[in-house]
C-alpha positions as CSV (number, residue, x, y, z in Angstrom):
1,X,47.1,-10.3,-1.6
2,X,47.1,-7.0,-3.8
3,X,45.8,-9.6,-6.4
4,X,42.6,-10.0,-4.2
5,X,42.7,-6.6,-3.6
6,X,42.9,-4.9,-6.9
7,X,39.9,-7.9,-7.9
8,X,37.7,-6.0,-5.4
9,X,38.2,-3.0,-5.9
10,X,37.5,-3.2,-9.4
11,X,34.7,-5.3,-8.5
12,X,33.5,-2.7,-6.5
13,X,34.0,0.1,-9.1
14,X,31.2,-1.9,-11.5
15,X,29.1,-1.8,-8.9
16,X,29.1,1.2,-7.8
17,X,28.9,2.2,-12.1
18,X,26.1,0.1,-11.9
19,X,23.9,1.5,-9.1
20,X,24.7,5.4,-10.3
21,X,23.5,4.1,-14.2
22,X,20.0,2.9,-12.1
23,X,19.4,5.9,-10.3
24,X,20.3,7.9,-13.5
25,X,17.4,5.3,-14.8
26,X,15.3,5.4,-12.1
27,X,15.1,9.6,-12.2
28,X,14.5,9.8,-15.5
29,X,11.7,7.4,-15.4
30,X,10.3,9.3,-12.7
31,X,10.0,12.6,-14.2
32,X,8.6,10.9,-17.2
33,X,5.9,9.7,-14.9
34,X,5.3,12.8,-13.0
35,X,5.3,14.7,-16.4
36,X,7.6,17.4,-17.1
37,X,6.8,20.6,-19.3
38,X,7.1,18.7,-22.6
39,X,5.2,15.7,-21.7
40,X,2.4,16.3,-19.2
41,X,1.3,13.3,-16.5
42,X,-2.1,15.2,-16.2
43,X,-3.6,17.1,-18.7
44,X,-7.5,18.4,-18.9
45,X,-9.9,20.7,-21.0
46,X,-13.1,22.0,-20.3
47,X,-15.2,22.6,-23.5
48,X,-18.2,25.2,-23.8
49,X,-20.7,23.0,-22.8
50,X,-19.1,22.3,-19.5
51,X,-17.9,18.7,-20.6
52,X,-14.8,18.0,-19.1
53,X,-12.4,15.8,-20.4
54,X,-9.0,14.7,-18.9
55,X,-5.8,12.5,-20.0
56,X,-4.0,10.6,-17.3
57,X,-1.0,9.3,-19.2
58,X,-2.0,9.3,-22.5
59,X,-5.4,7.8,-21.7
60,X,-8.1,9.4,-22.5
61,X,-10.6,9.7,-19.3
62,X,-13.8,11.6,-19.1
63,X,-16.6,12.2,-16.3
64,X,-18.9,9.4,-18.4
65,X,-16.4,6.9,-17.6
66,X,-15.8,7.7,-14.4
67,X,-19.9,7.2,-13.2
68,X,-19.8,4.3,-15.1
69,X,-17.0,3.0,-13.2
70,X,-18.1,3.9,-10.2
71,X,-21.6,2.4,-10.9
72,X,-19.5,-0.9,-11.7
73,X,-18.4,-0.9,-8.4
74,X,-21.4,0.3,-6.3
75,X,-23.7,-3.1,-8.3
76,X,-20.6,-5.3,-7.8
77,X,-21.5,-7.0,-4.4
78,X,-18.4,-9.4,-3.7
79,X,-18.4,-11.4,-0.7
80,X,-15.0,-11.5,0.8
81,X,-14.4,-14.4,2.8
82,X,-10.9,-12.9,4.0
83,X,-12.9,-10.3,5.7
84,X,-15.3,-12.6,7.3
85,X,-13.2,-15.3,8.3
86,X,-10.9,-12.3,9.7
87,X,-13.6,-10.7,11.8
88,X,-15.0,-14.3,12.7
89,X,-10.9,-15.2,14.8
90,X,-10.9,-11.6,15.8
91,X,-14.6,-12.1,17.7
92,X,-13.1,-15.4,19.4
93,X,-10.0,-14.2,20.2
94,X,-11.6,-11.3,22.0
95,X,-14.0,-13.8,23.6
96,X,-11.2,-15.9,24.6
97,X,-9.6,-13.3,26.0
98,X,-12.5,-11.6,28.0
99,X,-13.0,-15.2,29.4
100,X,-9.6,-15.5,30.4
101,X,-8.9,-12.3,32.0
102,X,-12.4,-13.4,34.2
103,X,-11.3,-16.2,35.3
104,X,-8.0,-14.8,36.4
105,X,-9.3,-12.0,38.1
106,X,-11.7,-14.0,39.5
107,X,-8.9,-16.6,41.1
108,X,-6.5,-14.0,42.0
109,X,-9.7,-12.0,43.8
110,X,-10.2,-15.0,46.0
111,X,-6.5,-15.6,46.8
112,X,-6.2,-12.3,48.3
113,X,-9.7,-12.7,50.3
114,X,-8.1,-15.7,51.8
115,X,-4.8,-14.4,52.6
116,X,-6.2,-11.5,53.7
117,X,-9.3,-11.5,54.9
C-alpha cells in the first residue's frame, strides 16, 4: 500500500512539474507575441510624405498592400454552397414548421368549437 502510494505521489509531483514548466512556456510565448518593450508586436512609421508603413510581427505591411488585398477580396466572387444549402434547410424547416403549427391550430380550433360550442 505505501508502495502504491509513494508511486502516485511521485507520479503526481511530475505532473504537476510538468504543467508549471507549460504555463512558464506558455507566458513567455505570450508576451513574445503581445510584444514587450524590447521586441514590439506592432510597430509603425509615418514618413514625410504621409506614407505609412507598419510591421506586424516582423512583416513588413504597408497601406499598398492592404488595398491590394482588399481589392483581392472584393473581385474574388466565391460561391459557397455551405451557405446555400444552409439557407435552403433553414427556408423548409420554417415552412414545415409554419405548416405544422396551422394544421394544429387549426384541429385544436375545431375541437374546442365542438366541445364547446
Amino acid at each position: 500500500m505505501i508502495r502504491f502510494f509513494m508511486k502516485s505521489l511521485v507520479l503526481v509531483s511530475v505532473l504537476l512539474f510538468g504543467i508549471l514548466l507549460g504555463m512558464q512556456q506558455v507566458s513567455e510565448q505570450m508576451d513574445k507575441m503581445k510584444g514587450t518593450e524590447s521586441n514590439g508586436a506592432l510597430e509603425w512609421t509615418i514618413e514625410e510624405n504621409g506614407k505609412v508603413e507598419a510591421e506586424v510581427l516582423g512583416q513588413e505591411i504597408t497601406s499598398h498592400d492592404i488595398k491590394e488585398k482588399q481589392e483581392k477580396l472584393e473581385d474574388i466572387e466565391a460561391y459557397n454552397v455551405f451557405s446555400d444549402l444552409g439557407a435552403k434547410v433553414s427556408g423548409f424547416i420554417s415552412e414545415l414548421l409554419t405548416v405544422t403549427l396551422t394544421i394544429i391550430t387549426t384541429i385544436i380550433n375545431k375541437l374546442f368549437y365542438l366541445m364547446f360550442g
